[in-house]
C-alpha positions in Angstrom: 6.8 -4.0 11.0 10.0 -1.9 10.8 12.2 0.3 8.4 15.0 -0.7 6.7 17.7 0.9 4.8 21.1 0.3 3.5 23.9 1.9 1.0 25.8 -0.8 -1.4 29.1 1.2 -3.2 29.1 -1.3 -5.6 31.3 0.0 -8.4 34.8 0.4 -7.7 35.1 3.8 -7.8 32.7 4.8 -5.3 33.3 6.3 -2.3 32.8 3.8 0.6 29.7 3.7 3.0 29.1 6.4 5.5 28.0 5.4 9.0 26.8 8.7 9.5 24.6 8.6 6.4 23.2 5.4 7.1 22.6 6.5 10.8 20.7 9.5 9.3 18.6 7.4 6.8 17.6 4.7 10.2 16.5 7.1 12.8 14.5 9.3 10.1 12.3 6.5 10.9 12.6 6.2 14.6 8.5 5.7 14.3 8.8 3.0 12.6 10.6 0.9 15.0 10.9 2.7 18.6 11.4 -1.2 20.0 15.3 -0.8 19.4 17.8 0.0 16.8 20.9 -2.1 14.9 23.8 -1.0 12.1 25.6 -3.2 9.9 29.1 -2.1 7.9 30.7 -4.5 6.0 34.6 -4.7 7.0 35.7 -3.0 3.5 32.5 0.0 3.8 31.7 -1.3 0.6 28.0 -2.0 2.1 25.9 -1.0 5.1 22.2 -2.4 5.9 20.3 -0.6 8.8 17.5 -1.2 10.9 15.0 0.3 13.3 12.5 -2.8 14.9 8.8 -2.6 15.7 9.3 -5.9 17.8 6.0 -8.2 16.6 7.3 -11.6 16.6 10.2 -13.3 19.0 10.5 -10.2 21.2 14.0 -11.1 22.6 17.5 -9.7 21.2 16.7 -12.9 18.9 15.0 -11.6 16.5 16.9 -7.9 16.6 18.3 -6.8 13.1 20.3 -6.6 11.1 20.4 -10.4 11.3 23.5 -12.4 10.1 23.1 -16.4 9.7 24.5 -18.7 11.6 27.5 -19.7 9.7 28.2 -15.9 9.3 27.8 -15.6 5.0 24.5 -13.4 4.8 22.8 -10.5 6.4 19.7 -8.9 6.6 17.3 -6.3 7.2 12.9 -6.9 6.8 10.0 -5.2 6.7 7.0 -6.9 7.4 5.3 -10.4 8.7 6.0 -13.9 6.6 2.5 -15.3 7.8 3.5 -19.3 7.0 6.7 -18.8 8.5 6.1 -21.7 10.9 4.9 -24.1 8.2 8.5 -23.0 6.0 10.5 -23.1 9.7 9.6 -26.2 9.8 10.3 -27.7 7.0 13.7 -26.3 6.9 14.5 -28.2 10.3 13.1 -31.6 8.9 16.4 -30.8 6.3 18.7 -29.9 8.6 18.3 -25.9 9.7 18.9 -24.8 13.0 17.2 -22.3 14.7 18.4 -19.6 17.6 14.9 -17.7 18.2 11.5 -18.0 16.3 11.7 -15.1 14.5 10.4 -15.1 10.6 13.3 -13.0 9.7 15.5 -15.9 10.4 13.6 -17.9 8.5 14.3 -16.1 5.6 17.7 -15.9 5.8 17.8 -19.8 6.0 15.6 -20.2 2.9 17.4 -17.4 0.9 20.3 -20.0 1.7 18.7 -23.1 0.6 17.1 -21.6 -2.6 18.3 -18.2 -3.5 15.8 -15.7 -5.4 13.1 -19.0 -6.0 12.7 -18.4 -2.0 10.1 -15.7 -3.1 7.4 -17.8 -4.7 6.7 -19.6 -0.9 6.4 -16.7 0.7 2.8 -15.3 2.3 2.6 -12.3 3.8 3.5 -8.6 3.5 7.8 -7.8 3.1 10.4 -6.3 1.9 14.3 -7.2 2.5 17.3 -7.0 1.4 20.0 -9.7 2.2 23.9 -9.3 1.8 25.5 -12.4 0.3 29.6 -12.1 1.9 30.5 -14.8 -0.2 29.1 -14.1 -3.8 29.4 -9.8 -2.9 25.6 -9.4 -3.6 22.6 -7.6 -2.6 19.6 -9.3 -3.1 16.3 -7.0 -2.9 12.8 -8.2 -3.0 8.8 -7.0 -2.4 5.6 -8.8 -1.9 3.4 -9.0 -5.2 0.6 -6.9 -4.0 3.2 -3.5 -3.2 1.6 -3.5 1.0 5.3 -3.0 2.1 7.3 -0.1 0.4 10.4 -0.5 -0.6 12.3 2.5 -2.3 15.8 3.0 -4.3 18.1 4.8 -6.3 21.3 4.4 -8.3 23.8 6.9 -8.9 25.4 4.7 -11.1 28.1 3.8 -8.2 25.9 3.3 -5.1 22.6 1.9 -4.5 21.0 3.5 -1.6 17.5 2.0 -0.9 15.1 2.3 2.5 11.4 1.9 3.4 10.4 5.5 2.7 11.3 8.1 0.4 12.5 10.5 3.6 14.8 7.8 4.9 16.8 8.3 1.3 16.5 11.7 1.2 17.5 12.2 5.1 20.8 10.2 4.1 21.8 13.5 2.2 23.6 11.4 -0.7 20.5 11.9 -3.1 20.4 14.9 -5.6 16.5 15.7 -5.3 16.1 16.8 -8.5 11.6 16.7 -9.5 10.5 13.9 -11.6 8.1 14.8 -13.7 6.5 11.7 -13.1 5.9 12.1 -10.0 4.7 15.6 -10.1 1.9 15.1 -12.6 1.0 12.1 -11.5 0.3 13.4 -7.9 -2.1 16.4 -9.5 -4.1 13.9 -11.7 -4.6 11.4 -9.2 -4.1 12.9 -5.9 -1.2 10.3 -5.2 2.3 9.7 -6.7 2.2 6.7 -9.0 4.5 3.7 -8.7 6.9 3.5 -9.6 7.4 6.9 -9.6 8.1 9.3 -6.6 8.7 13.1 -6.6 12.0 13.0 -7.0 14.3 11.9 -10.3 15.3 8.0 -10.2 14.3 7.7 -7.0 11.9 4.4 -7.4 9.7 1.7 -5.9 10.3 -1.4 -6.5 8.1 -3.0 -8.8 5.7 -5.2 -6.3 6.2 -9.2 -6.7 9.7 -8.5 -7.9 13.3 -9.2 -7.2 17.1 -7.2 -8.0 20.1 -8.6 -7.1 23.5 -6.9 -7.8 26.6 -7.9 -7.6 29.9 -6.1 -6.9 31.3 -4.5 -9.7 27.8 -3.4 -11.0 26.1 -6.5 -12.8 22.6 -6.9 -11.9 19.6 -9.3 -13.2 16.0 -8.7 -12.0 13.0 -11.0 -11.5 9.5 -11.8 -11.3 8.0 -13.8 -8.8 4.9 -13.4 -9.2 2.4 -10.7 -10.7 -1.3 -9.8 -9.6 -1.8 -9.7 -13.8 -0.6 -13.3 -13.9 -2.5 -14.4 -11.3 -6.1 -12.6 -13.0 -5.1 -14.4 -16.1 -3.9 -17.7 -14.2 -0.7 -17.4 -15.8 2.0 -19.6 -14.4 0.1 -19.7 -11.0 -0.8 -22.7 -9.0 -4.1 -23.7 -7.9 -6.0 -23.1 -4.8 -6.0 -25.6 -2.1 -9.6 -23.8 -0.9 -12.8 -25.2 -1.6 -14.6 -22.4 -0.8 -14.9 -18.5 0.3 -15.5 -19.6 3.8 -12.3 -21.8 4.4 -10.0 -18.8 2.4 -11.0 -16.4 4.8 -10.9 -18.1 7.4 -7.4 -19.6 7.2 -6.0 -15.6 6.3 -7.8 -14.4 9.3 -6.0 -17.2 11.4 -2.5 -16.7 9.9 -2.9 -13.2 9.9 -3.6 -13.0 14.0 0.0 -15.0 14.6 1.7 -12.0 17.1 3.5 -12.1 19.8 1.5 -9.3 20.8 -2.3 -8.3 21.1 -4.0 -8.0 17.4 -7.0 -5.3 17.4 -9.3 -4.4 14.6 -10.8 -1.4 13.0 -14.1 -1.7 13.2 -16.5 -0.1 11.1 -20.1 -0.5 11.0 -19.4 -1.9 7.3 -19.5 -5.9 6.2 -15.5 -6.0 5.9 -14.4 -5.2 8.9 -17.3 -6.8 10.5 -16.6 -10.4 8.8 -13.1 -10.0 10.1 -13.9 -9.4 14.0 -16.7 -12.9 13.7 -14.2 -14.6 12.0 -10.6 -14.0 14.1 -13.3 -14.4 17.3 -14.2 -17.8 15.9 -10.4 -18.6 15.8 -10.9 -18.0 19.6 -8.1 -15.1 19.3 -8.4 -12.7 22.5 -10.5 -9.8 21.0 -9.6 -5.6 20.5 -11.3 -3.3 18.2 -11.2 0.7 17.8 -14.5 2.4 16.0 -13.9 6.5 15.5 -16.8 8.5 16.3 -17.0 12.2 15.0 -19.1 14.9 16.8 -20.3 16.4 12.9 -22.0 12.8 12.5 -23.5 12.2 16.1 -27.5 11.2 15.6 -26.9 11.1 11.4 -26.6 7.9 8.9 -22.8 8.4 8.8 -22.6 7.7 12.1 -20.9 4.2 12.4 -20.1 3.9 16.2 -23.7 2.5 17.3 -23.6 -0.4 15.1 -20.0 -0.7 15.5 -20.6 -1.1 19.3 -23.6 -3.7 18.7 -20.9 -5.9 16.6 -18.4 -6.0 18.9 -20.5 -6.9 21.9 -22.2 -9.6 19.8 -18.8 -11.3 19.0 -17.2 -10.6 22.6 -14.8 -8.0 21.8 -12.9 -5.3 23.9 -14.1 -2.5 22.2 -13.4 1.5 22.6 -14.4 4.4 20.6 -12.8 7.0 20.1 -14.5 10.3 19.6 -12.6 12.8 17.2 -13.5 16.3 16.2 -12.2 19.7 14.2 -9.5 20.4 16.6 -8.3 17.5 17.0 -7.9 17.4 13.7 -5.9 20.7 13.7 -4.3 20.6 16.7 -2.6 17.1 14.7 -2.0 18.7 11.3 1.4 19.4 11.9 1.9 15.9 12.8 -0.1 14.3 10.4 1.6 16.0 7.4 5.1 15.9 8.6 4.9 12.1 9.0 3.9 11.4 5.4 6.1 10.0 3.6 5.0 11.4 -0.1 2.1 14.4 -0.6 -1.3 12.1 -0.2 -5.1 13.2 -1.0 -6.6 10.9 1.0 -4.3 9.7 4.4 -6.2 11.1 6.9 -8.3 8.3 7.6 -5.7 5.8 7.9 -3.9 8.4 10.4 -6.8 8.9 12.5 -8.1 5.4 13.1 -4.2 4.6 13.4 -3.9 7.0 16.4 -6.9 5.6 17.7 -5.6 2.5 17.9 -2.2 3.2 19.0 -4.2 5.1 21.9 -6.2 2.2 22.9 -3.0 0.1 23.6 -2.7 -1.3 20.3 0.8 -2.5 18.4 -1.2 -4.6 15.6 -4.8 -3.7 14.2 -6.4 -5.9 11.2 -8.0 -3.4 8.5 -10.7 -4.6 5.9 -9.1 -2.5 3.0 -8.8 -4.7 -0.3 -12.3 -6.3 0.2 -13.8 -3.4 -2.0 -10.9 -4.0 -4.4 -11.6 -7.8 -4.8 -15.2 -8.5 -3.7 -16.5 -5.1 -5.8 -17.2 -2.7 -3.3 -17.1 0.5 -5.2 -19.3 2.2 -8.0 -16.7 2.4 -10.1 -17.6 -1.8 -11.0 -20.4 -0.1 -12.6 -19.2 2.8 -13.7 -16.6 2.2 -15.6 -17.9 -0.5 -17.6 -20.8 2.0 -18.8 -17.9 4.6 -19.6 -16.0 2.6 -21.4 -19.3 1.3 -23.6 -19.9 4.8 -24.2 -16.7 6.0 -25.0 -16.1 3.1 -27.5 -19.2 5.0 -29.4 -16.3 7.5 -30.7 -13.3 5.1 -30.6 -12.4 5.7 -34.5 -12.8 9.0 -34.1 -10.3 10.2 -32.0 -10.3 13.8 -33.3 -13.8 14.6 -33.1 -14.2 13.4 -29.4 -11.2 15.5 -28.9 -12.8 18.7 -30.1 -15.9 17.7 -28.5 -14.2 18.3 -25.4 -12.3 20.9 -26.1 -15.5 22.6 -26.8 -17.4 21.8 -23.9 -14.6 21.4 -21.0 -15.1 25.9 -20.6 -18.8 25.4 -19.9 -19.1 22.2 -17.4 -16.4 24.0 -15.4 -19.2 27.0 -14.5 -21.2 24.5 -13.1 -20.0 20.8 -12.2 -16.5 18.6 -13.3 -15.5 19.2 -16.4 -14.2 15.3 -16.7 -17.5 15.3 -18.0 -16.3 16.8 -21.0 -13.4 13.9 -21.6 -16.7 10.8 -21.9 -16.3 10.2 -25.3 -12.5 10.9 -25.6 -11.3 9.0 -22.7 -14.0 6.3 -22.1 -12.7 4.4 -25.4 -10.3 2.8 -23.2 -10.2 0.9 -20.1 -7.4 2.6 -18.1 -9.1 6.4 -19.8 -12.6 5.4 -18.5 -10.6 4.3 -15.2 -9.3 7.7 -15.6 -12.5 9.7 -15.7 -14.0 7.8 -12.5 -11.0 8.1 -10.6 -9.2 11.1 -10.9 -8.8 14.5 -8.8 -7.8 16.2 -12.6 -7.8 15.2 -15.8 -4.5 16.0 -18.2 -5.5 18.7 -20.0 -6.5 20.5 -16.5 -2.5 19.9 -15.3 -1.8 23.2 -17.7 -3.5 25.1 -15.1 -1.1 24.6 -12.5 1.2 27.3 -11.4 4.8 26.4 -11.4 4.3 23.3 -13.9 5.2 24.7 -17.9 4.7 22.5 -21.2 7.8 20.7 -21.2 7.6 19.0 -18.0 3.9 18.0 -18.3 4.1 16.8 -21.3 7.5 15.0 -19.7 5.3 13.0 -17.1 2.5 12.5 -18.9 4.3 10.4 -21.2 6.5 8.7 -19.0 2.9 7.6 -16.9 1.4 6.9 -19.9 4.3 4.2 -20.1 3.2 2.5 -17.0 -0.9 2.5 -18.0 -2.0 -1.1 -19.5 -3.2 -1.0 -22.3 -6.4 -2.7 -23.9 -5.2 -5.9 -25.4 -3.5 -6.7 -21.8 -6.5 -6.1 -19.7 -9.2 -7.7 -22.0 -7.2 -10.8 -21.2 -8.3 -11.0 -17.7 -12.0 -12.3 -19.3 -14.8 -10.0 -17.8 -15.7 -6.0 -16.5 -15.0 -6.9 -13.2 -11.6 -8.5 -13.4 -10.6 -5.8 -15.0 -12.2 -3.2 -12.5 -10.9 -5.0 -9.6 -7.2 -5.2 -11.5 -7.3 -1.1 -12.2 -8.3 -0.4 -8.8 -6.3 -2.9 -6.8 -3.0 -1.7 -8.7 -3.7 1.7 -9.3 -6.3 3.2 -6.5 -5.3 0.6 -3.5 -1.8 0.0 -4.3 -0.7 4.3 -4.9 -2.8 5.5 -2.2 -4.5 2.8 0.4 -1.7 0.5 0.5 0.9 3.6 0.7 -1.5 5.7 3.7 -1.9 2.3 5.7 2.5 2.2 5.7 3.1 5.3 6.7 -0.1 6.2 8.4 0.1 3.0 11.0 4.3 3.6 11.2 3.5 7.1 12.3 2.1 5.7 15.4 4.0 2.5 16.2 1.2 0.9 14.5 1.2 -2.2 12.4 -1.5 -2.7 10.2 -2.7 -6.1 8.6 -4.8 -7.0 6.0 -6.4 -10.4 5.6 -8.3 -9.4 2.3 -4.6 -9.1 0.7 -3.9 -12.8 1.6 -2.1 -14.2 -1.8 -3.9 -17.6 -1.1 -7.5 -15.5 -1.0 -6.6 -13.3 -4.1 -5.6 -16.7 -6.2 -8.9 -18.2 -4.8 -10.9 -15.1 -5.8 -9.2 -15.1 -9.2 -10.0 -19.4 -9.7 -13.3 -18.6 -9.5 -13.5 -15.6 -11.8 -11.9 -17.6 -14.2 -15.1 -20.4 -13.6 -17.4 -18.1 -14.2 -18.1 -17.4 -10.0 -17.6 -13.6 -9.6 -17.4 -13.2 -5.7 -19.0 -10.1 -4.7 -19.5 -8.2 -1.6 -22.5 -9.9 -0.7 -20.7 -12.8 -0.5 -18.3 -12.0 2.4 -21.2 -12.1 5.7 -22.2 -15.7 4.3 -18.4 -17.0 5.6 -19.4 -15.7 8.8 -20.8 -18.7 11.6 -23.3 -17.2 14.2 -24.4 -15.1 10.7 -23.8 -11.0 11.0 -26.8 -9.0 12.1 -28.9 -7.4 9.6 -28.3 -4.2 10.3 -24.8 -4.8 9.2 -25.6 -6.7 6.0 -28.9 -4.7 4.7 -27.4 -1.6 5.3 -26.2 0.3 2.4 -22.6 1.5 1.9 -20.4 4.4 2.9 -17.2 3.4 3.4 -15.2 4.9 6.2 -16.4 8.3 6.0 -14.7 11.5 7.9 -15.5 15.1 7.1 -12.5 15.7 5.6 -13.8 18.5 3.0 -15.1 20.5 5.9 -12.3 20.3 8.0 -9.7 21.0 5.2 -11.3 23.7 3.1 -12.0 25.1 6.9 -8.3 25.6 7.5 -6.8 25.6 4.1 -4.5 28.6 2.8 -5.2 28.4 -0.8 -7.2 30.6 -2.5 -8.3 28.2 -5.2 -12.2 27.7 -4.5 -12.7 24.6 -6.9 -15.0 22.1 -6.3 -14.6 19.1 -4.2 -11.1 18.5 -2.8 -9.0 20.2 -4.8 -7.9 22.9 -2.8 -7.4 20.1 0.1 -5.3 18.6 -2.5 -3.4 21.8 -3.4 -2.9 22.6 0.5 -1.6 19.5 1.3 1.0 19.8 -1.6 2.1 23.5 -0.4 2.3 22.2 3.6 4.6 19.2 2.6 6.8 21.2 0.7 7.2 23.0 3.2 7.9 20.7 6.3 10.4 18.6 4.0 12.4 21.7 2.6 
């Protein structure tokens, strides 16, 4: 794991590369990569790649980037672990290829020069890169299809500037940071900033599973490589080489503990992180896990480090626990906010256990997130499905479930949500009945916020609405739960748990891997929704060879709880008293403002 960044003056016209500002962009992420540092400037400053290395694989000078190939024509910089590197490394020697380290960043470079952009499609793993072409004067960009690695640019029109997080851009001082509306909205309804949106005008993700290349002068062509729609529908996918759950858990777990350093795990007291410890201890990997305790939850139900204790001694790992409690928390703030990289509801977990980690010694930690995503975890594979049936009640008359809300919204508010009031109007679609059971607002509550007028909320809301699927697309994927799992794993997970876990684990020196988010695993998953075999949560402790105790398995959920409401609204500054964590939200919003102005 590392951060990237890199400036391409690609017109003409444009000024030529600064070192300066790519020095600025690079070590805004020191974090990221405290293992060492390298700068690349092309001999006409027309382009610059930088890196900052968080040294995982091939610790030597080897694998230090940027990287150039051996016969001198490319260059590159990457994020991230390529997981069948070996298997791809060596079939590129049985052609031909020669090797100075055992890095996978070299292995990319040689496959970029065998096959170009198709290099993509035979990639597993969690990445982002971009490689300079000398000879054709091209930037190749590319992400992995599930959007775990960031990846962020923008275009002037002249320049392409892109890096792994949104601060690395703006610390390069060549972006106008002008809002997007966007962004802004988008961050009050859902207490994240949608992709592929950020706060800031045209500056962008890149679209996970996707590809752009331009070349010198300003041409450009795009590409997808693969989609997580596609492969719900089985569109243009191949088939999976897994006969069963067992064996595709299994093999990500293996692949997923390749390091040349120690791998740890979160452990929970849950099934998902639980599986994972039985199963990397079966691949007879040397064994770390962190539990966090919390002093509010000593002697209660939400108190995971007992069981999480029991697990780990029953599958022989190194375990510590590390107790947390309001001061920490406080005494942390300043840190915690000033390393995140956009304005997040919901990070704190993934910075606490991160910290945890990094304090027990730990450069690589495995994290169950995505087994709720894929296997069902959440109430919302219920929910939704009965929000939707209801909503479709009214679903020709658009106006009167409009005005039944408008009605009602004033009176809910005195005593609960009043997303309640939106059932009938919103829950006659998928992505609206989404909507109700995920949101921190609904629309119509954004006109409350100070500072936003008409214009630019109706600005973002239309420009998000652009980026919702729609009906027809998602009734294609063939059941409730395909559809669920798609809404959450591309909206919920990829937004806000996939964006925390980056940024979070980087804020520590922390890289964090997630063996539910195999591609092999989520085109297995997919095969067998498509056959009628909906793999659920109960499904996952069955993979598991000596079984998991019972107390793991019987016990109900409660996800990785912390208590984050009393703790914020503790602390908080605002003086809005709504319900839930909506002042947390509004705080966080008003203390990242201010550590980034």
């Amino acid at each position: 794991m590392c951060g990237l960044a890199g400036i391409f003056a690609y017109s003409n016209g444009a000024p030529p590369v600064l070192e300066t500002e790519l020095v600025r962009m690079r070590d805004q992420m020191l974090h990221r990569g405290p293992d060492g540092k390298g700068l690349w400037i092309s001999p006409d400053e027309r382009v610059g790649l930088a890196h900052r290395r968080l040294a995982i694989i091939d610790l030597s000078e080897n694998g230090a980037q940027p990287m150039t190939s051996v016969d001198g024509r490319y260059q590159i910089v990457f994020n991230g672990e390529i997981y069948n590197f070996k298997e791809l490394r060596s079939e590129l020697v049985s052609k031909g290829f020669h090797f100075r380290g055992h890095s996978d960043t070299e292995v990319l470079l040689a496959l970029y020069a065998q096959q170009g952009e198709k290099m993509c499609s035979l990639l597993r793993g969690m990445y982002a890169f971009a490689i300079w072409d000398t000879f054709e004067q091209s930037l190749f960009l590319a992400r992995d299809p599930l959007g775990i690695k960031p990846l962020y640019w923008h275009d002037d029109g002249n320049t392409i500037r892109f890096s792994s997080q949104v601060k690395s851009l703006l610390a390069g001082g060549g972006i106008k940071t002008e809002s997007e509306p966007a962004g802004v909205v988008g961050y009050w309804i859902w207490g994240s900033v949608p992709e592929p949106f950020t706060l800031y005008k045209d500056l962008l993700s890149l679209e996970p599973g996707t590809w752009l290349k331009i070349v010198r002068g300003g041409k450009r062509a795009t590409g997808t490589f693969q989609s997580l729609f596609d492969v719900y529908c089985g569109t243009n996918t191949p088939s999976s080489t897994h006969s069963d759950l067992r064996s595709a858990l299994l093999d990500s777990v293996r692949h997923h503990l390749i390091a040349d350093v120690p791998v740890g795990i979160f452990l929970s007291a849950g099934i998902d992180s639980s599986t994972l410890l039985a199963l990397a201890a079966e691949c007879g990997a040397p064994l770390n896990s962190v539990t966090l305790g919390f002093k509010e939850y000593q002697g209660t139900s939400a108190d995971e480090t007992v069981l999480a204790e029991f697990v780990a001694k029953k599958y022989g790992a190194k375990h510590e626990t590390i107790w947390l409690t309001q001061n920490d928390f406080e005494s942390q703030l300043n840190h915690y906010i000033a390393s995140m990289d956009q304005p997040t509801l919901d990070g704190l977990n993934s910075y606490l256990v991160s910290g945890a980690a990094a304090q027990a010694g730990l450069k690589v930690a495995l994290s169950g997130l995505g087994g709720d995503e894929l296997f069902g975890g959440y109430p919302s594979f219920n929910q939704v499905p009965k929000i939707h049936q209801l909503g479709s009640m009214l679903a020709k008359a658009p106006s009167l479930a409009k005005a039944l809300r408008q009605i009602s919204s004033p009176i809910l508010r005195q005593f609960t949500s009043e997303k309640y009031a939106g059932l009938l109007e919103y829950g006659a679609t998928w992505e609206g009945s989404y909507l109700l059971r995920r949101a921190t607002r609904m629309p119509w509550e954004i006109k409350d916020i100070e500072g936003l007028d008409s214009e630019f909320i109706n600005t973002g809301l239309e420009r998000l609405a652009k980026h919702y699927p729609t009906d027809k697309q998602l009734n294609e994927l063939g059941s409730s739960f395909g559809i669920v799992s798609y809404l959450e794993s591309t909206q919920y997970m990829r937004n806000q748990l996939l964006r925390d876990s980056d940024w979070a684990g980087m804020a520590h020196s922390l890289e964090i891997r997630l063996p539910f988010l195999d591609i092999p695993l989520v085109h297995y998953l997919a095969q067998q929704r498509r056959a009628g075999n909906i793999l659920q949560k109960c499904d996952i402790p069955l993979t598991v060879q000596p079984p998991l105790p019972n107390e793991i398995t019987i016990r109900p959920k409660t996800g990785f709880v912390i208590p984050i409401q009393g703790w914020a609204n503790s602390i908080t500054q605002s003086t809005d008293r709504s319900r839930g964590l909506r002042p947390w939200q509004k705080e966080v919003l008003n203390l990242f403002s201010s550590s980034h102005s």
